[in-house]
C-alpha positions in Angstrom: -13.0 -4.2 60.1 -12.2 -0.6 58.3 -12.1 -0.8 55.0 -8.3 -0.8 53.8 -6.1 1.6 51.5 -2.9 2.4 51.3 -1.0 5.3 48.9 2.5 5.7 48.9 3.2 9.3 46.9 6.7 9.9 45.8 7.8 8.6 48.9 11.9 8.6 49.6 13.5 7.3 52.5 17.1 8.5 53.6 18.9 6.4 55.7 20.7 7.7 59.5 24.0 7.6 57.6 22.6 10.1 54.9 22.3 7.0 52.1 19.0 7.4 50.3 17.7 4.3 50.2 14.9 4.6 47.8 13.4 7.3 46.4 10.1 8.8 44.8 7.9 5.4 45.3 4.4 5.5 44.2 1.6 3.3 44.4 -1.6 2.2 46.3 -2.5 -1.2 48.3 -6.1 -2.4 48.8 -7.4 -5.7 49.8 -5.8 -7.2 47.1 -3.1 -9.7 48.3 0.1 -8.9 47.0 3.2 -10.1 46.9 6.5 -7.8 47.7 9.5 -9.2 45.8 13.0 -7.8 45.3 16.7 -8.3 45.5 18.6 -8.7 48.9 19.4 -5.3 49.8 17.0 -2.9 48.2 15.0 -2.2 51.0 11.8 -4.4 51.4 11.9 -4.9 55.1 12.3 -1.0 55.6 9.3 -0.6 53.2 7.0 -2.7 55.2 8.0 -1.0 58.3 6.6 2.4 56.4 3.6 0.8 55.3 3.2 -0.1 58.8 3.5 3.1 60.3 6.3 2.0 62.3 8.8 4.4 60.2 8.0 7.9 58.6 8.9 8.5 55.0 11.5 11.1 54.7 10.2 12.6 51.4 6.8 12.1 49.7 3.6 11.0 52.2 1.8 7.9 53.5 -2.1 7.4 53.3 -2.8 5.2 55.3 -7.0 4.1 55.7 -7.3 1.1 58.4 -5.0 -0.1 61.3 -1.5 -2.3 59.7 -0.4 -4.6 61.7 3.8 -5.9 60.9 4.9 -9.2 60.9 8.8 -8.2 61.3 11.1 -11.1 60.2 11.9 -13.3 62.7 15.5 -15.3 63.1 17.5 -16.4 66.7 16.0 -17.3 69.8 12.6 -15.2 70.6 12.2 -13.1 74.1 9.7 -13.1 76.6 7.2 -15.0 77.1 4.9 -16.7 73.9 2.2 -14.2 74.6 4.5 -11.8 74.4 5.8 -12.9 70.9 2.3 -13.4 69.8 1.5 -9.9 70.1 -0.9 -10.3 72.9 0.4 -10.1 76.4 -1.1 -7.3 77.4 -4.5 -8.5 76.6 -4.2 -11.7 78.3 -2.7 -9.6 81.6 -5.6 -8.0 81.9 -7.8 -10.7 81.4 -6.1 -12.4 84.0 -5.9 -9.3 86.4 -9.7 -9.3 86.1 -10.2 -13.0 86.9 -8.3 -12.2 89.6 -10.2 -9.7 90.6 -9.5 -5.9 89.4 -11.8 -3.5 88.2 -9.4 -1.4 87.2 -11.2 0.5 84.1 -8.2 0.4 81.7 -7.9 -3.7 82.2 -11.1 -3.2 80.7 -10.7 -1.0 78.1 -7.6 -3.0 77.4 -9.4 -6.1 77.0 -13.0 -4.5 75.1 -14.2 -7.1 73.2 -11.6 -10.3 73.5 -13.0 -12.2 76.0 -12.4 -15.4 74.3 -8.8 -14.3 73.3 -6.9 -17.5 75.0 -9.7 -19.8 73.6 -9.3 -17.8 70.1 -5.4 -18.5 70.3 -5.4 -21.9 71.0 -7.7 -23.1 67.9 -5.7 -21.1 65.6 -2.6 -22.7 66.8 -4.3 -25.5 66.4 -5.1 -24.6 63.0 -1.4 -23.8 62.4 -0.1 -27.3 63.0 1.0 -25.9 66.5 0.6 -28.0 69.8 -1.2 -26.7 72.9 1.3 -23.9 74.0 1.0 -22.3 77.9 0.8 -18.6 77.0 3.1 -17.5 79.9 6.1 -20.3 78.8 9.2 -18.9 77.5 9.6 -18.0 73.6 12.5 -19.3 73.7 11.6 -23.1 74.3 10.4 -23.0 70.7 12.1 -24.2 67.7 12.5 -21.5 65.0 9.5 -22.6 62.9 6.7 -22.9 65.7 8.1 -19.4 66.9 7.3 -18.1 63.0 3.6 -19.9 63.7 3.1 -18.2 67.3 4.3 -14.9 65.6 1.7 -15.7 62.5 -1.2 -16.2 65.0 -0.5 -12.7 67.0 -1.1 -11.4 63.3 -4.1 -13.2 62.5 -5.9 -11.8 65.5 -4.7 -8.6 65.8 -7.7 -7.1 65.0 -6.0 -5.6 62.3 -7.9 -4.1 59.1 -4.4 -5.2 57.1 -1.3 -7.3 57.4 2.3 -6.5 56.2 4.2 -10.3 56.5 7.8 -10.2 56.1 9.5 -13.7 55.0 6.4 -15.7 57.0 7.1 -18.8 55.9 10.6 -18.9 57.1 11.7 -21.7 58.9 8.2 -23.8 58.1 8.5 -27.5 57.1 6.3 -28.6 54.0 3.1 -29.2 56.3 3.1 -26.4 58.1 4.1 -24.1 55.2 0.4 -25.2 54.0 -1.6 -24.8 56.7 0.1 -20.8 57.2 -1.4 -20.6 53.2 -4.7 -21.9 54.3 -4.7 -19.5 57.2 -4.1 -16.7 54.7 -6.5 -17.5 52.3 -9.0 -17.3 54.9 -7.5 -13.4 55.6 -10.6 -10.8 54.5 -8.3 -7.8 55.3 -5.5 -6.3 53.1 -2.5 -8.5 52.9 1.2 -7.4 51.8 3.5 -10.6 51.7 7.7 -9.8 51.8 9.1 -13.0 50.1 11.3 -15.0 48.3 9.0 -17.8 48.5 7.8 -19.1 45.3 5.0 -21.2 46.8 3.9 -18.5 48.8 4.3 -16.0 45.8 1.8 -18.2 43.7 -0.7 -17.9 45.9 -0.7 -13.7 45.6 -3.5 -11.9 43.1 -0.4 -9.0 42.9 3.5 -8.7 42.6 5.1 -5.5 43.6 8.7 -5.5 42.7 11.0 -3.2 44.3 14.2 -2.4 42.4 16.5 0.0 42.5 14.9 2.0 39.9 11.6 1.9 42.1 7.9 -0.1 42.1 6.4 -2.0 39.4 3.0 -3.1 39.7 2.4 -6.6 38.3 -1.3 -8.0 38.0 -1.7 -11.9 38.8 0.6 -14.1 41.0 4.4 -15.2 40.6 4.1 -17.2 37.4 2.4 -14.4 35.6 5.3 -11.9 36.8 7.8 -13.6 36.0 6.2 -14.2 32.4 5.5 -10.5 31.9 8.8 -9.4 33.5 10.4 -11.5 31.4 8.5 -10.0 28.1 9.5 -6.6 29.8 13.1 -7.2 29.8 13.2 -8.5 26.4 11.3 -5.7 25.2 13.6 -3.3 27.5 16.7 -5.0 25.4 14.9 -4.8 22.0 15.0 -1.1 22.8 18.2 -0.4 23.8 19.5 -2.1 20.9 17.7 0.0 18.6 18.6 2.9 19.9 22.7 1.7 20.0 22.4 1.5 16.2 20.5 4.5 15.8 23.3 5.9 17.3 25.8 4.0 15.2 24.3 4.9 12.4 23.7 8.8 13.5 27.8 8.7 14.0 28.6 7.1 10.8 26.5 9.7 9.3 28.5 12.6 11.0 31.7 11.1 9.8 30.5 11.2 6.2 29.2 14.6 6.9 32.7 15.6 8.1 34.4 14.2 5.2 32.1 16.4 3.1 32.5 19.2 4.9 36.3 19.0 4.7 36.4 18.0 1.1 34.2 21.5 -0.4 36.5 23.4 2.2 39.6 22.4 1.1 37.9 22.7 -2.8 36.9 26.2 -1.4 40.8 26.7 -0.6 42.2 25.7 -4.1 39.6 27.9 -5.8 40.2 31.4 -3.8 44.0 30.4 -4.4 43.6 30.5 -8.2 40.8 33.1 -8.2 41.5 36.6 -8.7 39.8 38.4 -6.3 39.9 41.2 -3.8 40.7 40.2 -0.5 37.8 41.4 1.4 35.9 39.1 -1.0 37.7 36.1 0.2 37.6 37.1 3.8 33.7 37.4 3.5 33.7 33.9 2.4 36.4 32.3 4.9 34.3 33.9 7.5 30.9 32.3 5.7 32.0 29.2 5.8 33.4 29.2 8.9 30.0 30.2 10.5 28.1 27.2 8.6 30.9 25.0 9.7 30.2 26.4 13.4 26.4 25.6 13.0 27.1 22.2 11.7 29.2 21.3 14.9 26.5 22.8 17.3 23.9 20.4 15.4 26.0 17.2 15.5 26.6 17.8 19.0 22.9 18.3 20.0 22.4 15.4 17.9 24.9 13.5 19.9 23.4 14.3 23.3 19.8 13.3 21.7 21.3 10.0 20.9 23.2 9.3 23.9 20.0 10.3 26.1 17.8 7.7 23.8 20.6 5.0 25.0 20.6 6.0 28.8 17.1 6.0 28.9 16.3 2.3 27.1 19.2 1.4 29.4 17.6 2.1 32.0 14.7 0.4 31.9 17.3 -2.9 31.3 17.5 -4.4 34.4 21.0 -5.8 35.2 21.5 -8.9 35.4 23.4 -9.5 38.7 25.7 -12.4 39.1 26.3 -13.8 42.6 28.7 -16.0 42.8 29.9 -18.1 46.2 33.4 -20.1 45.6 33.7 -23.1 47.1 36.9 -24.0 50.0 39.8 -25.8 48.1 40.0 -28.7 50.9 42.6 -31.0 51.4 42.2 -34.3 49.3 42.2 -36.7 52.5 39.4 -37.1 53.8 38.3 -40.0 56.5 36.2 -42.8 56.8 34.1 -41.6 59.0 33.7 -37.3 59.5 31.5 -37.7 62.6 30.4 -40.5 64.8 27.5 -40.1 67.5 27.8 -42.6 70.2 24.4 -43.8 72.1 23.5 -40.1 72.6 21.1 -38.1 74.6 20.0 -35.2 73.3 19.5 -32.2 75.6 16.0 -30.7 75.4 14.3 -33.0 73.5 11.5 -35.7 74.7 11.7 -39.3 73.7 12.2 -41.3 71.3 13.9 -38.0 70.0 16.3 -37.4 73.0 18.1 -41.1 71.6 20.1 -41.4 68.8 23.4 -43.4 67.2 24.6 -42.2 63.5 27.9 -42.5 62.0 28.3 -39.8 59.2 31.4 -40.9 56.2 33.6 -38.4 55.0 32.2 -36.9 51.9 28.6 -37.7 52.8 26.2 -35.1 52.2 23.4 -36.1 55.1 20.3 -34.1 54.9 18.2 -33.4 57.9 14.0 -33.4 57.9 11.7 -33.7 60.0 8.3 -31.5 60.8 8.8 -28.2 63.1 10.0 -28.4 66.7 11.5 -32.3 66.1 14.9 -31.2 67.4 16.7 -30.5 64.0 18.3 -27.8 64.9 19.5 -29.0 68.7 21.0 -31.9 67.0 23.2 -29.9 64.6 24.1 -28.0 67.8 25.4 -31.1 69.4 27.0 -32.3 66.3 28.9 -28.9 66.4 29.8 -29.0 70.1 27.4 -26.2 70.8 25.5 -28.0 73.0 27.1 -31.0 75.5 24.9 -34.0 74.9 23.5 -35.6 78.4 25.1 -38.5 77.9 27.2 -40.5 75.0 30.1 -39.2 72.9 30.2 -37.3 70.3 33.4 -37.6 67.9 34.6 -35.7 65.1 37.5 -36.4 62.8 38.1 -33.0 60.8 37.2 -29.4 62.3 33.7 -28.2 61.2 31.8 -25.0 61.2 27.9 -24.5 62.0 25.8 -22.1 60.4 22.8 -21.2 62.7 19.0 -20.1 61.4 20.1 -17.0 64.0 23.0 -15.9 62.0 22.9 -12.3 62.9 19.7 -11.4 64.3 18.6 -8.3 65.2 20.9 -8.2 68.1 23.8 -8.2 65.4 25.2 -12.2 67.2 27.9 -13.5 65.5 28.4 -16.4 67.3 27.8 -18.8 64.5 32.1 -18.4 63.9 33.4 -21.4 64.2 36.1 -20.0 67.3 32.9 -19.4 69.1 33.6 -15.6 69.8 31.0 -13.6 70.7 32.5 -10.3 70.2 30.4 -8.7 66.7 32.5 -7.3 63.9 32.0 -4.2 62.9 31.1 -5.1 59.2 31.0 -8.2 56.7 35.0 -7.0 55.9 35.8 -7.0 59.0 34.2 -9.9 59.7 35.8 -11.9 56.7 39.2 -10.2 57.9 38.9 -11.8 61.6 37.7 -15.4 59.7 41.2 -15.1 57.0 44.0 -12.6 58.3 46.2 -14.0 56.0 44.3 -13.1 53.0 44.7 -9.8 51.5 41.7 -7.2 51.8 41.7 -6.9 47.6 41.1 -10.5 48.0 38.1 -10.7 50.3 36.8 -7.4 48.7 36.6 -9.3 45.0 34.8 -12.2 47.0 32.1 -10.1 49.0 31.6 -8.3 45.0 31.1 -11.9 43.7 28.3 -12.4 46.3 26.5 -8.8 45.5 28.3 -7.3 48.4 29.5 -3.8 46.8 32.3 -1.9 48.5 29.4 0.3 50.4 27.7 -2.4 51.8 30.7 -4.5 53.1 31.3 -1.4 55.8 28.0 -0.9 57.0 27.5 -2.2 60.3 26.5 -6.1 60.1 23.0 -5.3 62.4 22.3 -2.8 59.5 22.1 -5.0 56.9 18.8 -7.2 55.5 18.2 -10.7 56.5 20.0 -12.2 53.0 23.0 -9.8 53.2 23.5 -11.0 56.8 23.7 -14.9 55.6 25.6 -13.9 52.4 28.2 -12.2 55.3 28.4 -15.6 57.3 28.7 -17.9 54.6 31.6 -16.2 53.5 33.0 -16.0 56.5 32.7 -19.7 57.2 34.2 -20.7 53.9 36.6 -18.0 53.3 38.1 -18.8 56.5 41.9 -19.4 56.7 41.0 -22.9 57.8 38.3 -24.3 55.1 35.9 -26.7 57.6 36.1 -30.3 56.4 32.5 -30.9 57.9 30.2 -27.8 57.5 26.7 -27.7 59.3 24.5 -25.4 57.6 20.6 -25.1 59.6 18.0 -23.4 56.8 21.1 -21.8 54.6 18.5 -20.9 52.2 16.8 -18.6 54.1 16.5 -15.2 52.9 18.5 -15.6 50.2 17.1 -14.0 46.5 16.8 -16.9 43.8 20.1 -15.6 42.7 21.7 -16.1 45.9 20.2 -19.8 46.4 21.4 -20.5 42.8 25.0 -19.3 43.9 24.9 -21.4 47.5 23.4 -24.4 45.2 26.4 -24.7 42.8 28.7 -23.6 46.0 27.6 -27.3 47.7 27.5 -29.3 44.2 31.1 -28.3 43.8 31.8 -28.3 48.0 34.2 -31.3 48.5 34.1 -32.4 52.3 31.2 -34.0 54.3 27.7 -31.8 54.4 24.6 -32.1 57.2 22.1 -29.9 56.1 18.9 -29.2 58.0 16.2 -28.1 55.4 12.8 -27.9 54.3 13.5 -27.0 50.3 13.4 -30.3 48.7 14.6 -28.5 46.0 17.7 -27.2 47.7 18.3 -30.8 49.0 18.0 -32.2 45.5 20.5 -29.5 43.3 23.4 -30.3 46.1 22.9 -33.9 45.8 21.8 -34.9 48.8 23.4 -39.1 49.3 21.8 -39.4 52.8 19.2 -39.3 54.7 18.2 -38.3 58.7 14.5 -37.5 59.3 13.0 -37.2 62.6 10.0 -39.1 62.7 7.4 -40.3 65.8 9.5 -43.4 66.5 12.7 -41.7 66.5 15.6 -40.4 64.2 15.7 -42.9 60.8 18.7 -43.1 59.2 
């Protein structure tokens, strides 16, 4: 393994649609593991893919020492094969071309040292919390968190002198999410970590925020950033206030000075009247004091400029505090006695006791759904939904519902989470909110998409274009914006991706959300602030109610 180092030097990135994304970066990565942090929107993924190599800056340069390997976020259903998603397909080909029999030299060169590869693989799925997988199976058999763990492995033996992880712990129940830490602590190579995760975040020696305003560099894990960007930002304000009543103070003081001013000239005035002098005298000193008077306005307004600099600067270094704010549907006060009813149902691709299961869900329940990775969480919420036809049984639903899918606009820009089913992608979250509410005015829906940190740029762009938490922020609001508020909403992971501000905003949304709730989730957390009054988990004997 090389040894690692990375130095980003005033580096700017443009975007295809001339927006400049960021600009002037600087800093350096070692074997240090750090943490990337920042605000849905500002750029992290695109960062990590220039770390990587995988994009070239277009200002400022990259030093790169060692081979990166990227760990792009993953979200819908994977391609290929699970080799393939792992990373390592062509290494296991050509192992299996020369079992077969080739001598081709480049299976060999392809191959060099991994001999052991598919024994390698195994352990560390193993290792992972992962079953025993069949390399050459479809991807997209796996449930999203096992396809995150297949993903994770790929990483892990890359033979890769650094990793750049973005969002890795997406999707992961609580027992896997600490087995992937365990897996990383045992990582000798340098280590970038994209996340909102806290737990994850702990676990770094670094922070690296990204901001608009650029990096800061932040020495110890997420506790200690957060403590010494919160002494930062009362600092920052300390600042600015000083320098708003040095300002005050400097304008108060030019007022007086006026005042002055204007009192000797209008004493000058009375005196020249009374005095009897020559004319060119007085013109000398009308001309006299209207130079001084000239000098004194040049100063106050250099003044001026120095003080409002001092303000702009401290300002600066303020960071705004960014409200997002998701409103809930206003729902009809009726609700019934029972939202959804499943009737001796078999569950399509799912293995007993978890292909069984009866459940009767009342009308204002909020039903939370656990269970470890690959149970059949998501599959069921499918059914629920009428996404999926269950092999046998009946499923019944009183009121109209809506299902939010972990795949809400992958990279393939799907939007077929919309409750009407259409596959067809709008062009942008406006558009998209437009097709959900034509009724509503687009003043309306604009002020909404602001609420949620949307600005009027961003709600244009092209969905595919936008980061993983802008794209969730888009569907939420598009599910309960909609013309038609759903009675019964089905949300699968809504908290992933989402800044802390945007899972404090989808928190209070669901306290103050009035119909019936089934929420798939791993964060306890989340489960507990929308209080959560039932219960599903998936367990070895079968679903528990």
């Amino acid at each position: 393994m090389t040894a690692f180092s990375l130095a980003l030097d005033r580096v700017t990135f443009t975007l295809p649609d001339g927006r400049v994304l960021f600009s002037d970066l600087s800093t350096s990565f070692d074997t240090t593991p750090t943490g990337l942090v920042g605000r849905n929107g500002v750029g992290k993924s695109v960062l990590g893919r220039l770390l990587a190599g995988q994009l070239a800056p277009t200002g400022g340069q990259i030093q790169r020492q060692g081979r990166v390997h990227l760990l792009a976020q993953h979200s819908g259903a994977p391609a290929g094969r699970i080799a393939d998603l792992a990373g390592v397909a062509p290494v296991l080909d050509a192992l299996a071309r020369i079992e077969a029999g080739s001598v081709d030299p480049d299976d060999f060169a392809c191959v060099g040292d991994r001999w052991t590869l598919r024994a390698q693989l195994q352990a560390l799925w193993q290792q992972l919390g992962l079953p025993a997988l069949d390399p050459d199976a479809p991807a997209r058999q796996l449930s999203g968190g096992q396809a995150m763990q297949v993903a994770v492995a790929g990483a892990l033996l890359s033979d890769a002198d650094a990793l750049v992880l973005d969002e890795p712990s997406n999707h992961l129940d609580g027992a896997h999410r600490h087995r992937l830490l365990e897996a990383l602590s045992q990582w000798r190579g340098g280590l970038i970590v994209i996340s909102h995760d806290r737990t994850l975040l702990r676990q770094m020696q670094r922070i690296v925020e990204l901001t608009p305003q650029g990096l800061s560099s932040h020495g110890g894990n997420y506790d200690l950033y957060l403590q010494q960007k919160q002494q930062a930002q009362r600092a920052a304000e300390s600042e600015l206030a000083l320098r708003r009543h040095e300002r005050r103070q400097q304008q108060q003081a030019e007022r007086e000075q006026r005042e002055r001013q204007a009192h000797r000239q209008a004493r000058a005035t009375r005196d020249a009247r009374t005095a009897n002098q020559a004319p060119i005298l007085l013109g000398g000193m009308k001309q006299r004091s209207e130079q001084s008077a000239g000098r004194l306005q040049a100063q106050w307004a250099q003044r001026r400029a120095d003080g409002d600099a001092r303000v702009r600067a401290a300002a600066a270094q303020v960071e705004a505090d960014v409200q997002v704010a998701l409103l809930g549907p206003t729902l009809g006060r009726a609700r019934p006695q029972v939202a959804l009813e499943l009737c001796d149902v078999q569950l399509p691709l799912l293995a007993a006791p978890l292909d069984r299961i009866d459940l009767r869900v009342p009308g204002g329940a909020r039903l939370a759904v656990t269970g470890g990775n690959g149970s059949g969480k998501s599959t069921l919420l499918r059914v629920m939904a009428g996404r999926l036809p269950p092999l046998s049984g009946e499923v019944r639903r009183a009121v109209g519902c809506a299902l939010l899918e972990q795949s809400v606009f992958d990279e393939g820009g799907d939007g077929t989470f919309i409750a009407d089913g259409s596959g067809a992608e709008p062009r942008s979250t406006l558009a998209l909110l437009q097709r959900a509410n034509p009724a509503e005015s687009e003043g309306v829906l604009r002020t909404r998409l602001a609420l949620l940190g949307l600005d009027a740029d961003r709600i244009l762009r092209p969905l595919h274009t936008l980061s993983g938490g802008e794209r969730m922020k888009a569907a939420l609001a598009a599910v309960l914006y909609a013309e038609q508020p759903p009675p019964l909403l089905l949300l699968d992971e809504p908290g992933n991706h989402l800044d802390l501000p945007s899972l404090a905003a989808l928190e209070t949304m669901l306290r103050s959300y009035t119909g019936t709730l089934v929420m798939v989730s791993h964060d306890e957390a989340l489960l507990e602030a929308v209080g959560i009054t039932h219960r599903l988990d998936a367990t070895a004997a079968g679903w528990i109610a």
